[in-house]
MDTraj code that builds the backbone (N, CA, C; nanometers):
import mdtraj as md
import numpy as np

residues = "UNK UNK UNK UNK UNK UNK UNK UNK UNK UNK UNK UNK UNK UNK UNK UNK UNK UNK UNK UNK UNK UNK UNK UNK UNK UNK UNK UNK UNK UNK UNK UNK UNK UNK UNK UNK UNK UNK UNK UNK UNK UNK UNK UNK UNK UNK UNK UNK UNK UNK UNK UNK UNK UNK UNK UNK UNK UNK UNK UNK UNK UNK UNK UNK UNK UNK UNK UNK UNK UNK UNK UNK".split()
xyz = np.array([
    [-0.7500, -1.4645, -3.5099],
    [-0.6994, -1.3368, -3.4659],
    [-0.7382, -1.3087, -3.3210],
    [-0.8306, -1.3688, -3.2988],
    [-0.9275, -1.3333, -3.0979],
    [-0.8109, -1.4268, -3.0414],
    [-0.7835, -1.5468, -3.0690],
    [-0.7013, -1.5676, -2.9978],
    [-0.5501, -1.5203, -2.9565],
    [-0.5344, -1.4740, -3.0887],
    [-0.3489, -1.3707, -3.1162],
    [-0.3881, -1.2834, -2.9820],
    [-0.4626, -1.2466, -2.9719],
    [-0.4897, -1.1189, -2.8861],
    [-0.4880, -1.1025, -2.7592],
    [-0.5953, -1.2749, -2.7413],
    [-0.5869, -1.3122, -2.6228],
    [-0.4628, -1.3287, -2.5252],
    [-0.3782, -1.4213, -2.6281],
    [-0.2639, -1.4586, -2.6254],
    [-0.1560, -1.3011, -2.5388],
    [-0.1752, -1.2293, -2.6555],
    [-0.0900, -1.1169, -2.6057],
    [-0.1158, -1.0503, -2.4923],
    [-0.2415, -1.0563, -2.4558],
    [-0.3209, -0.9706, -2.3108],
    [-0.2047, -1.0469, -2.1961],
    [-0.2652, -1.1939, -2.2059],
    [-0.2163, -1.2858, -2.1245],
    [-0.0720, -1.2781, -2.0863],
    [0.0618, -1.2347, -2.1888],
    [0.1698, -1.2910, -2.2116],
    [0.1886, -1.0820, -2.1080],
    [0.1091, -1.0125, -2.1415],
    [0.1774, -0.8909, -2.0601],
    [0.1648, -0.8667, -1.9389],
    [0.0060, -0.9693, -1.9033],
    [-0.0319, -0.9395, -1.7421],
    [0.0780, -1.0533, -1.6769],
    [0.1029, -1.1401, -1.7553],
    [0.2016, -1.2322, -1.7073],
    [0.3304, -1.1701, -1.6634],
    [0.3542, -1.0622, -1.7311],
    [0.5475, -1.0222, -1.7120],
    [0.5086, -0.8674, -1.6025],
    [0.4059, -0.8557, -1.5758],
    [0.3866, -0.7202, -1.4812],
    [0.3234, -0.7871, -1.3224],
    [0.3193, -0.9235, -1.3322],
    [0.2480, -0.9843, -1.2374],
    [0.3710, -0.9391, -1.1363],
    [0.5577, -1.0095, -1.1510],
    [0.6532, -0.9514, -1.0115],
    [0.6164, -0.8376, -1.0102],
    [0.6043, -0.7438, -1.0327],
    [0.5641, -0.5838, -1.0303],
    [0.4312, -0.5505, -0.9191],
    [0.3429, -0.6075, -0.9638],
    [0.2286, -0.6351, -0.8521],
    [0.2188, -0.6735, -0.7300],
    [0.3241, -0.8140, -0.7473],
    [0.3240, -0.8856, -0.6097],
    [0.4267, -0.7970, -0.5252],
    [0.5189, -0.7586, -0.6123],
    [0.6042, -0.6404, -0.5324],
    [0.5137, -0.5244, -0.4505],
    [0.4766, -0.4632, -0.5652],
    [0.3651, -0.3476, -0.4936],
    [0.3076, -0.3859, -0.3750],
    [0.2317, -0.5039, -0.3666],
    [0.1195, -0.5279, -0.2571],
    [0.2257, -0.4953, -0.1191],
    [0.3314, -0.5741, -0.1408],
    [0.3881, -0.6075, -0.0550],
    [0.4476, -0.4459, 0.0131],
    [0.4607, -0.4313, -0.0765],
    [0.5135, -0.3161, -0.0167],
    [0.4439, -0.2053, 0.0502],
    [0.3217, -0.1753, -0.0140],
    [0.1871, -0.1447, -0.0043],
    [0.1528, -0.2093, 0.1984],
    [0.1306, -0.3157, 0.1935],
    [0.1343, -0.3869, 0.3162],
    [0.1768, -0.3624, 0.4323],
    [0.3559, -0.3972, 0.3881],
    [0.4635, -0.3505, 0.4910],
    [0.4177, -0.1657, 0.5806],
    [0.3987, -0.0934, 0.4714],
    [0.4162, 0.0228, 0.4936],
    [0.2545, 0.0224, 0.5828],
    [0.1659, -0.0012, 0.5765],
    [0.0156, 0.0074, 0.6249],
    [0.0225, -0.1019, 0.7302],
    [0.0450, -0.1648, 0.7874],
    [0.0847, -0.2586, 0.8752],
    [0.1395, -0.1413, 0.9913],
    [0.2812, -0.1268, 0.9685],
    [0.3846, -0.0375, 1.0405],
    [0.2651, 0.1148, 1.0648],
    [0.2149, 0.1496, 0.9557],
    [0.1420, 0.3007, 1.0152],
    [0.0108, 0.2389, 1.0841],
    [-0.0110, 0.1392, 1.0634],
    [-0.1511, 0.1402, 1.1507],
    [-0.1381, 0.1335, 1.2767],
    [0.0038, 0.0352, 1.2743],
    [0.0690, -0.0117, 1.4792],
    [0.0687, 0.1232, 1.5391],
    [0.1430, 0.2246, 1.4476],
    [0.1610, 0.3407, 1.5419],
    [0.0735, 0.4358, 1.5455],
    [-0.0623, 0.4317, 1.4734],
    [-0.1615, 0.5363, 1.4645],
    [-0.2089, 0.4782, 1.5956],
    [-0.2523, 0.3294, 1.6249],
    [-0.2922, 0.2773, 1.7245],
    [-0.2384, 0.3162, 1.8819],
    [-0.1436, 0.2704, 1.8556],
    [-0.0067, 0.3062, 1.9703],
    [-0.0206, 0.4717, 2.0224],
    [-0.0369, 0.5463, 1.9070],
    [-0.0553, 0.6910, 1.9363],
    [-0.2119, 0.7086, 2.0101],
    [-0.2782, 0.6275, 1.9700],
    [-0.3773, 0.7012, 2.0111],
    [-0.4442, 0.8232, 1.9604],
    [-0.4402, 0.7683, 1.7900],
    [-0.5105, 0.8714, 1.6811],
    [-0.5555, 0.7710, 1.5911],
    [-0.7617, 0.7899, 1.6314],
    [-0.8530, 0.7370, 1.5297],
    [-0.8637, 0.8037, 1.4335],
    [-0.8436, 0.9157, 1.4134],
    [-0.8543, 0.9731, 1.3010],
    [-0.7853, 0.9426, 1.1665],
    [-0.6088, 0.9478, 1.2519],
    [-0.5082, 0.8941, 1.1563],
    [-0.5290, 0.7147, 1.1266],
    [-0.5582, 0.6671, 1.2477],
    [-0.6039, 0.4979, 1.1902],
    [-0.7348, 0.4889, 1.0800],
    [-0.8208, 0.5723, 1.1248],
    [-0.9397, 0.5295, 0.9747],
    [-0.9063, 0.5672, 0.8429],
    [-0.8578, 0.6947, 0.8357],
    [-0.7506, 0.7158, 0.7375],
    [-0.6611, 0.6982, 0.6479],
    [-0.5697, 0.5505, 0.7363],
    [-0.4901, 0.4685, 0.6754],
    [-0.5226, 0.3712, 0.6478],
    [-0.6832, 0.3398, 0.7046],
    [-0.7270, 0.1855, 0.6981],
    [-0.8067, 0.1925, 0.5545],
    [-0.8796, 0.3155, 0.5699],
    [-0.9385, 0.3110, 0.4216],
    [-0.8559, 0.3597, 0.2416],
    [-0.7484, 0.4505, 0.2646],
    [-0.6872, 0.5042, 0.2055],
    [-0.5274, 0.4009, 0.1356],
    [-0.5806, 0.3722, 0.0304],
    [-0.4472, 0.2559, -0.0416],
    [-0.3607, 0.3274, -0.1142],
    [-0.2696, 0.3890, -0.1074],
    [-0.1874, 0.4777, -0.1635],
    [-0.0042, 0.4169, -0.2080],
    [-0.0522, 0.3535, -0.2112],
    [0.1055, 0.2311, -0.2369],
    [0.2165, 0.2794, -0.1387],
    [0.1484, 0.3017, 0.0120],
    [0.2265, 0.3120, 0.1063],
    [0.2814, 0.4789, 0.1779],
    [0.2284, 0.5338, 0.0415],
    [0.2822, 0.7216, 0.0455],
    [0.2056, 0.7901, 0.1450],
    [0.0655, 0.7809, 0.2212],
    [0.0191, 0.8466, 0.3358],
    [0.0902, 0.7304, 0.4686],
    [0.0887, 0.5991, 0.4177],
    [0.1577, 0.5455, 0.5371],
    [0.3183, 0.6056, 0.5716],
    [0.3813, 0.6417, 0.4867],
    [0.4987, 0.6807, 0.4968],
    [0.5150, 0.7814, 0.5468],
    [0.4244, 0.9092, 0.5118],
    [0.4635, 1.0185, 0.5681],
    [0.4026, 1.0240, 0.7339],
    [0.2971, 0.9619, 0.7399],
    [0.2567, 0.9453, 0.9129],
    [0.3300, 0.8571, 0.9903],
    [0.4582, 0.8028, 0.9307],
    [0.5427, 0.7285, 1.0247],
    [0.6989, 0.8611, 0.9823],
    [0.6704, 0.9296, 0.9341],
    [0.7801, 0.9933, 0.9363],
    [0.7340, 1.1407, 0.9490],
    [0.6881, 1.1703, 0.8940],
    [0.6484, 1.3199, 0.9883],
    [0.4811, 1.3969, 1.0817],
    [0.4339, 1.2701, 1.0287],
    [0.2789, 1.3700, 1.1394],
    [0.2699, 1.2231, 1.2255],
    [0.3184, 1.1182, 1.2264],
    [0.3125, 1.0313, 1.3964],
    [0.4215, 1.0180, 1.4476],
    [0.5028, 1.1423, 1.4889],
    [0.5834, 1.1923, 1.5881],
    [0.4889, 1.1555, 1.6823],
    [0.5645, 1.0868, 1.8649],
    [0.4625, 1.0689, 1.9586],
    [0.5407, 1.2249, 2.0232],
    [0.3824, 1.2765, 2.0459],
    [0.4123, 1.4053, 2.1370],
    [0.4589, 1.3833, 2.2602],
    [0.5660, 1.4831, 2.3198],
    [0.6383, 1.4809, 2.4322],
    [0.5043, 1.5060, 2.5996],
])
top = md.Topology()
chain = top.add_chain()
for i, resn in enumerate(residues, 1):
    res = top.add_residue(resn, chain, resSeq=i)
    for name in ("N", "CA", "C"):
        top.add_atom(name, md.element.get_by_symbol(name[0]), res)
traj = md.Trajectory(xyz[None], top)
């Protein structure tokens, strides 16, 4: 029966693994792109922020779309 079990753990982390590798990636893309422009801006605040904070991309997203506007 330990092994039935095993078996089944194995067979679900197996079918959620594209799901993961998706996430990271995406996760990535998005923290990559906000870090260039926290940099670029010239806001440590917003770079430590994004460097420590893993949010599957959702604080990177909104600081490339509404609070890292470069000021005029």
């Amino acid at each position: 029966m330990l092994i039935s079990e095993n078996t089944d753990s194995l067979a679900q982390f197996t079918a959620l693994m594209p799901l993961i590798v998706i996430a990271a990636i995406w996760s990535t893309v998005w923290k990559l792109l906000a870090l260039y422009r926290a940099g670029f801006n010239r806001s440590p605040g917003w770079f430590i922020a994004l460097a420590i904070f893993n949010t599957l991309g959702i604080l990177d997203i909104l600081y490339l779309f509404i609070f890292g506007k470069k000021k005029n």
